[in-house]
LUMBAMAR-967643 format. One line per field, with one value per atom (N, C-alpha, C): residue number from 1; residue in three letters; atom name; x, y, z. Coordinates in pm, 1 decimal, padded with zeros to 6 digits, always signed. Layout:
% residues N
k: (NUM; ...) $
r: (ala; ...) $
a: (CA; ...) $
xx: (X; ...) $
yy: (Y; ...) $
zz: (Z; ...) $
% end
This chain:
% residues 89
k: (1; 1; 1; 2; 2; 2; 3; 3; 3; 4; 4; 4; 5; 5; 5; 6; 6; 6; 7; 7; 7; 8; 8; 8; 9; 9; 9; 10; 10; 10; 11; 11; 11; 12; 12; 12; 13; 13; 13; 14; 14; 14; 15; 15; 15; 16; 16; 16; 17; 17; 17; 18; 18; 18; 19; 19; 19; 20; 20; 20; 21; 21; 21; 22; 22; 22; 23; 23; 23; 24; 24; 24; 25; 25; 25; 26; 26; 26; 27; 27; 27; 28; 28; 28; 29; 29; 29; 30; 30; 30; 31; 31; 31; 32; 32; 32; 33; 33; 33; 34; 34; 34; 35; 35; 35; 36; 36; 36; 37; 37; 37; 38; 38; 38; 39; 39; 39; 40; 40; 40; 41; 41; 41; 42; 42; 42; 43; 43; 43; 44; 44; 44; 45; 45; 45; 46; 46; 46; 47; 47; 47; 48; 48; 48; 49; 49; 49; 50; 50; 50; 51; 51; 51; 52; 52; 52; 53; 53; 53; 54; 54; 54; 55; 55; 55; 56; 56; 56; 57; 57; 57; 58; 58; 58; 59; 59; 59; 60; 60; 60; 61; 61; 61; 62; 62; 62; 63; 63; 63; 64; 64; 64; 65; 65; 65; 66; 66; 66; 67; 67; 67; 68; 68; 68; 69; 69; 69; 70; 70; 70; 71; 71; 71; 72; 72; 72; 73; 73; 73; 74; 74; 74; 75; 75; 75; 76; 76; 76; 77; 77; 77; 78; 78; 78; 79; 79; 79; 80; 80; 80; 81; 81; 81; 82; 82; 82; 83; 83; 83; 84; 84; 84; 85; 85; 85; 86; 86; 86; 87; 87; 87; 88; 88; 88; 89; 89; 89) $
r: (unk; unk; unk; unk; unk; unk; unk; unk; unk; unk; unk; unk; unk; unk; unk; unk; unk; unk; unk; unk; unk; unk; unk; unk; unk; unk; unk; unk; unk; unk; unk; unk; unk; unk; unk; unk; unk; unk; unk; unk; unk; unk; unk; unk; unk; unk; unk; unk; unk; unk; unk; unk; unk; unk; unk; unk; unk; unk; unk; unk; unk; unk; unk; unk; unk; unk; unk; unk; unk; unk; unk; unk; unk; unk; unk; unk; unk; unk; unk; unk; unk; unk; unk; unk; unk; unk; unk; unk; unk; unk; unk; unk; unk; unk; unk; unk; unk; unk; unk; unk; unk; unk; unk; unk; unk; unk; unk; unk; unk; unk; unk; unk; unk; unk; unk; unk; unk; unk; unk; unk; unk; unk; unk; unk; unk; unk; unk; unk; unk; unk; unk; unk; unk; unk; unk; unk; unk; unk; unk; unk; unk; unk; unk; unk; unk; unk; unk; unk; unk; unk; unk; unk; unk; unk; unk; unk; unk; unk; unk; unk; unk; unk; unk; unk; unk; unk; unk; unk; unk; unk; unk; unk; unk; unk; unk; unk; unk; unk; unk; unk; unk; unk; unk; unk; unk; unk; unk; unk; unk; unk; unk; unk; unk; unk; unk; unk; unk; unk; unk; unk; unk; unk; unk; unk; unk; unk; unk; unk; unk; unk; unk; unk; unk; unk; unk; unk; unk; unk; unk; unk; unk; unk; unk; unk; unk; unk; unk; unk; unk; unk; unk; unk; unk; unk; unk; unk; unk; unk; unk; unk; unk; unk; unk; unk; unk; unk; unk; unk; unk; unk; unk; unk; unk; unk; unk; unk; unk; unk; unk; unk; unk; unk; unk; unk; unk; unk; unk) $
a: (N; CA; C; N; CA; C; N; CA; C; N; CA; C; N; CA; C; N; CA; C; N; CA; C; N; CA; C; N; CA; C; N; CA; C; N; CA; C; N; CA; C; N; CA; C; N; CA; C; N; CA; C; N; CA; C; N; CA; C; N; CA; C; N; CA; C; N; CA; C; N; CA; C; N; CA; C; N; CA; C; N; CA; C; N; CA; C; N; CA; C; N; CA; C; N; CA; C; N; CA; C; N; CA; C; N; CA; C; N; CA; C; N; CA; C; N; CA; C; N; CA; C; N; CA; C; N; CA; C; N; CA; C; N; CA; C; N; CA; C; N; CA; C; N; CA; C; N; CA; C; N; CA; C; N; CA; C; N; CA; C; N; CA; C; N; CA; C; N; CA; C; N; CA; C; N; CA; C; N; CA; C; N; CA; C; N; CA; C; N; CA; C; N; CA; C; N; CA; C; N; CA; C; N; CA; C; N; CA; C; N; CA; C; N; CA; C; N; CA; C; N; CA; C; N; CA; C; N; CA; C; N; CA; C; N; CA; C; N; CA; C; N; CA; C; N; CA; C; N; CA; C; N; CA; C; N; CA; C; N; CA; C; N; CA; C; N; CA; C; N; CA; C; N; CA; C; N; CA; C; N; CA; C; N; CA; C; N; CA; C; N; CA; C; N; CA; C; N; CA; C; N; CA; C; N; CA; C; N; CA; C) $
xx: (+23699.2; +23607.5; +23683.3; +23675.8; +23716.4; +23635.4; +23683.6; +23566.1; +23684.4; +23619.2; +23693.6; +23690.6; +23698.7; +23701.4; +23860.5; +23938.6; +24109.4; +24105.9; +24005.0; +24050.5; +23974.9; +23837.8; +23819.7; +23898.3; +23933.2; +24047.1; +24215.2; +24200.7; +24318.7; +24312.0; +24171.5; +24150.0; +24141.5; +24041.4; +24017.6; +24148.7; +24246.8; +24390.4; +24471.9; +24458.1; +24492.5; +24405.5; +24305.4; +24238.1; +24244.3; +24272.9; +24302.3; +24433.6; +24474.6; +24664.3; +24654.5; +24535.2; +24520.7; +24380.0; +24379.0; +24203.8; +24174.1; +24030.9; +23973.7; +23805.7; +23710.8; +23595.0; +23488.9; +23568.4; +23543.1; +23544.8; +23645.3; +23694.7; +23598.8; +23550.0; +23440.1; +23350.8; +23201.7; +23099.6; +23146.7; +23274.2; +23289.1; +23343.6; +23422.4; +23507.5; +23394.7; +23315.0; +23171.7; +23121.8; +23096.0; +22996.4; +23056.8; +23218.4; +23288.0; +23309.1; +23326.8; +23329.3; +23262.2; +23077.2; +22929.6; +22931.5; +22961.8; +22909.1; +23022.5; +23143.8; +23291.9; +23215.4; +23134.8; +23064.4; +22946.6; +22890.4; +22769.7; +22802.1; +22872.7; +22969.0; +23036.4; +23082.2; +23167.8; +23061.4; +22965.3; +22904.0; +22807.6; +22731.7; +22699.9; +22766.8; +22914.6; +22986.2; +22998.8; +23023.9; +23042.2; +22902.2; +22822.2; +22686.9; +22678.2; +22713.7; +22710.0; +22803.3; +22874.3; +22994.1; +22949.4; +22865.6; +22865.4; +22767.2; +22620.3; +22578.1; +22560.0; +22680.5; +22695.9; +22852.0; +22941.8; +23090.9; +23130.5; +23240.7; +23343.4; +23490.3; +23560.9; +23657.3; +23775.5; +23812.2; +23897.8; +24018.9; +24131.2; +24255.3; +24169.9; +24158.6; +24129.5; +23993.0; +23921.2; +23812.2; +23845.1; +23900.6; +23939.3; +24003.5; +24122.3; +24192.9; +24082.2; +24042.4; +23869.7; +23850.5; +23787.1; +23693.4; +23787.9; +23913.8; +24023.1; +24036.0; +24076.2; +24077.2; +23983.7; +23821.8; +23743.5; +23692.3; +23730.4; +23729.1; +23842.6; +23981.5; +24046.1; +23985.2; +23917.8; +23898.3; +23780.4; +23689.6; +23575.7; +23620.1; +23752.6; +23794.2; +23856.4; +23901.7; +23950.8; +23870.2; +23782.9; +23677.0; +23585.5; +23571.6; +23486.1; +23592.5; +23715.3; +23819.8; +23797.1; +23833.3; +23825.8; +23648.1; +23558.5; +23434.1; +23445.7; +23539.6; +23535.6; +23611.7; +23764.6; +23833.2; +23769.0; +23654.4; +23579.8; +23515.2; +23394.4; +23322.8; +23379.9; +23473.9; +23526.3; +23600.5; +23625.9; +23725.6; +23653.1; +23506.8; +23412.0; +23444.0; +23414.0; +23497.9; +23608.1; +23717.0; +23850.3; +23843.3; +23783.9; +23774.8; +23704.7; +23615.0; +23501.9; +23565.2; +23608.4; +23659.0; +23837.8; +23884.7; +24024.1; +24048.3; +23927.8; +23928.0; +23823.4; +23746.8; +23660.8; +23658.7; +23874.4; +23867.5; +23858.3) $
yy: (-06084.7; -06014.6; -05959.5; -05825.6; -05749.6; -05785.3; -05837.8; -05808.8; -05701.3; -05687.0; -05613.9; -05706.1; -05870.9; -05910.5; -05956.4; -05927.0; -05868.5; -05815.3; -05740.6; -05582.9; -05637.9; -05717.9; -05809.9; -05912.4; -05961.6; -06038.3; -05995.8; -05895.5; -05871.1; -05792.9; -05710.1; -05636.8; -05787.7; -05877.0; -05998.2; -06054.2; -06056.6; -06080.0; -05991.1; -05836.7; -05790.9; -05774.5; -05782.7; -05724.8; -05877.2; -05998.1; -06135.8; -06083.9; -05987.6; -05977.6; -05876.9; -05776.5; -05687.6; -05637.2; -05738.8; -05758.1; -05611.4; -05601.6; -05473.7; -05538.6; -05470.0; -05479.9; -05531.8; -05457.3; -05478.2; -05657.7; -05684.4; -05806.0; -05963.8; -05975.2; -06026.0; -06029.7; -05967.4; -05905.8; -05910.3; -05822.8; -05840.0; -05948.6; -06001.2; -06111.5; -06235.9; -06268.4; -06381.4; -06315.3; -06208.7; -06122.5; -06192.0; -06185.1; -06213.2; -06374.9; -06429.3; -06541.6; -06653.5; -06581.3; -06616.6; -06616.5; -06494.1; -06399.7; -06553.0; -06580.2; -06645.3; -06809.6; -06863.4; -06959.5; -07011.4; -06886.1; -06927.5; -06872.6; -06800.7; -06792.1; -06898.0; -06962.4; -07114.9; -07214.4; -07264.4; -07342.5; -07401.8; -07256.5; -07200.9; -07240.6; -07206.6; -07238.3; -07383.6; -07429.9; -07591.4; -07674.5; -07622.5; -07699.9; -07696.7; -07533.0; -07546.1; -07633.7; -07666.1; -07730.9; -07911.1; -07909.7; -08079.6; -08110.9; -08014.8; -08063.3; -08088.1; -08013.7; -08114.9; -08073.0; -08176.1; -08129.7; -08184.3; -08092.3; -08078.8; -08114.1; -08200.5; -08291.1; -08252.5; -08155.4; -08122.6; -08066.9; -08084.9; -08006.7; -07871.0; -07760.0; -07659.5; -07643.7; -07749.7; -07738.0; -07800.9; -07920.3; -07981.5; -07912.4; -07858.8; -07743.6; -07625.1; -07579.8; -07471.9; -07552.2; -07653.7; -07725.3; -07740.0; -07815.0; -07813.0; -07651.3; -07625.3; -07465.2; -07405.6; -07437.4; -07392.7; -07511.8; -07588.8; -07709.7; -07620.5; -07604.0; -07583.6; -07425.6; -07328.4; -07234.8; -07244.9; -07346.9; -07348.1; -07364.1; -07501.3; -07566.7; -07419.0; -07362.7; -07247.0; -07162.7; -07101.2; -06988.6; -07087.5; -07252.5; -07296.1; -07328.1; -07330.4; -07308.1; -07174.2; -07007.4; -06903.3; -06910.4; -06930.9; -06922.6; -06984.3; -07096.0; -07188.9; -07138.9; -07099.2; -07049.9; -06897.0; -06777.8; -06661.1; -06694.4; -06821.5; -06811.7; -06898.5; -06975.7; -07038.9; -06895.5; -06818.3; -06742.0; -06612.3; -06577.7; -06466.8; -06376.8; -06408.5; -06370.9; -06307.4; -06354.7; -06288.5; -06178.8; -06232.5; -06086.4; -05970.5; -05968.2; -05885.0; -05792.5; -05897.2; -05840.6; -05742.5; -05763.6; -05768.6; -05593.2; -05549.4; -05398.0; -05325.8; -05369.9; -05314.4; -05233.6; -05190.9; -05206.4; -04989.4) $
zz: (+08631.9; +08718.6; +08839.2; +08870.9; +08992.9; +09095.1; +09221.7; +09305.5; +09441.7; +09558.2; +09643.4; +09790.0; +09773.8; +09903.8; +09949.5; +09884.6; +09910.8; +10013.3; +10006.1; +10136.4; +10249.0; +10231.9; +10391.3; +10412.0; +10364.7; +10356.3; +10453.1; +10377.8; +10474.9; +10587.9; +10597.9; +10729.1; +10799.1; +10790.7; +10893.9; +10907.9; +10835.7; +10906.8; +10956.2; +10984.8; +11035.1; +11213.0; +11164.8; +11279.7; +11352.4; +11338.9; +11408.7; +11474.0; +11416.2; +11487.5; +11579.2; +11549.3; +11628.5; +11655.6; +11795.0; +11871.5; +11862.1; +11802.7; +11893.1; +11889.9; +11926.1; +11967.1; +11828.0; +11702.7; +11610.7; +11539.2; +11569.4; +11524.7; +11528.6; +11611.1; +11649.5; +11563.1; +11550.9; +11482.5; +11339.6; +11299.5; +11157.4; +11098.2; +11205.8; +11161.5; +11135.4; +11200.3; +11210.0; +11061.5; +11039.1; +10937.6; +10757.1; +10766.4; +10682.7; +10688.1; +10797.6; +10726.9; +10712.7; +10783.4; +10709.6; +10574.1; +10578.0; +10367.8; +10313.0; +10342.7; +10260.6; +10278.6; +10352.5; +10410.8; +10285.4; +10250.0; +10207.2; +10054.1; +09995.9; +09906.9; +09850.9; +09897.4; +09888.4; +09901.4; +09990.6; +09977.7; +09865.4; +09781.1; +09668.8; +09571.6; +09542.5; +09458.5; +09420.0; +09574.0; +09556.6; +09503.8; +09544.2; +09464.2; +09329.6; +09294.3; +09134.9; +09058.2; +09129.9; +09100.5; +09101.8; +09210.6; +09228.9; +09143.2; +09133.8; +09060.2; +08871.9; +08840.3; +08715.7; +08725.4; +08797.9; +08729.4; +08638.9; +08660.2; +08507.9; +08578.8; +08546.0; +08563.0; +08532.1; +08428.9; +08417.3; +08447.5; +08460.8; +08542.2; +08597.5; +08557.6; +08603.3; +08702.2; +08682.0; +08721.3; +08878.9; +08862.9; +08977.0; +09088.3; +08998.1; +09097.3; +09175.0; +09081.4; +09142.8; +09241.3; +09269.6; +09376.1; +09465.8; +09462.1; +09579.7; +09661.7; +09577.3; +09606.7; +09721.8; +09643.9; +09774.3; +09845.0; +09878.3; +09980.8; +10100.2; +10043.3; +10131.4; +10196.0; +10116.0; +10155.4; +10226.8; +10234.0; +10329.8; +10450.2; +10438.8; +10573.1; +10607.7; +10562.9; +10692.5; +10759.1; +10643.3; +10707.3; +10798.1; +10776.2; +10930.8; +11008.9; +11045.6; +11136.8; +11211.9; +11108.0; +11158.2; +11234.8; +11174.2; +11264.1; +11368.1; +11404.8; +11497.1; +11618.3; +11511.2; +11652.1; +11722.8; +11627.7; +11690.6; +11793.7; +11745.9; +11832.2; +11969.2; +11974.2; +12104.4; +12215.8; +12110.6; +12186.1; +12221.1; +12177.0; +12179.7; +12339.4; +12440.0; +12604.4; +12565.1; +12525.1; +12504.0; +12417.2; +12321.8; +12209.3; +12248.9; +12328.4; +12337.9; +12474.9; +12581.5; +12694.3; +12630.1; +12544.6; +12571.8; +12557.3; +12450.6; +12433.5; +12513.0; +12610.4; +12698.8; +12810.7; +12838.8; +12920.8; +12918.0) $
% end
């Protein structure tokens, strides 16, 4: 399956390297949608898993990918002032 979240993916790491007004708003927007995406996943997952090498690896996989996108939400919204002010001027 193709999907196209590569390209938010790497705008939200570009645009983390390079604040603009934007970064903020979309950056929260993306890693809600990556939040509730993953959380989803993991239910289908808990409620009947499958044990297997590959399967296991899947669930590690988005364990570690939740813990970041609630890191990135964590470190946006602490830092919301800086981001918002830094291109305002």
């Amino acid at each position: 399956m193709w999907d196209f979240w590569w390209v938010a993916h790497i705008w939200l790491g570009w645009s983390l390297l390079n604040i603009s007004n934007k970064t903020y708003y979309l950056g929260l927007l993306i890693c809600f949608s990556e939040l509730i995406i993953i959380i989803y996943k993991l239910y289908n997952f808990f409620v009947s898993p499958s044990w297997s090498i590959w399967d296991t690896n899947w669930m590690i996989n988005k364990v570690f990918v939740l813990i970041l996108f609630l890191l990135i939400t964590i470190i946006l919204i602490n830092n919301k002032d800086y981001i918002l002010k830094s291109n305002s001027k």
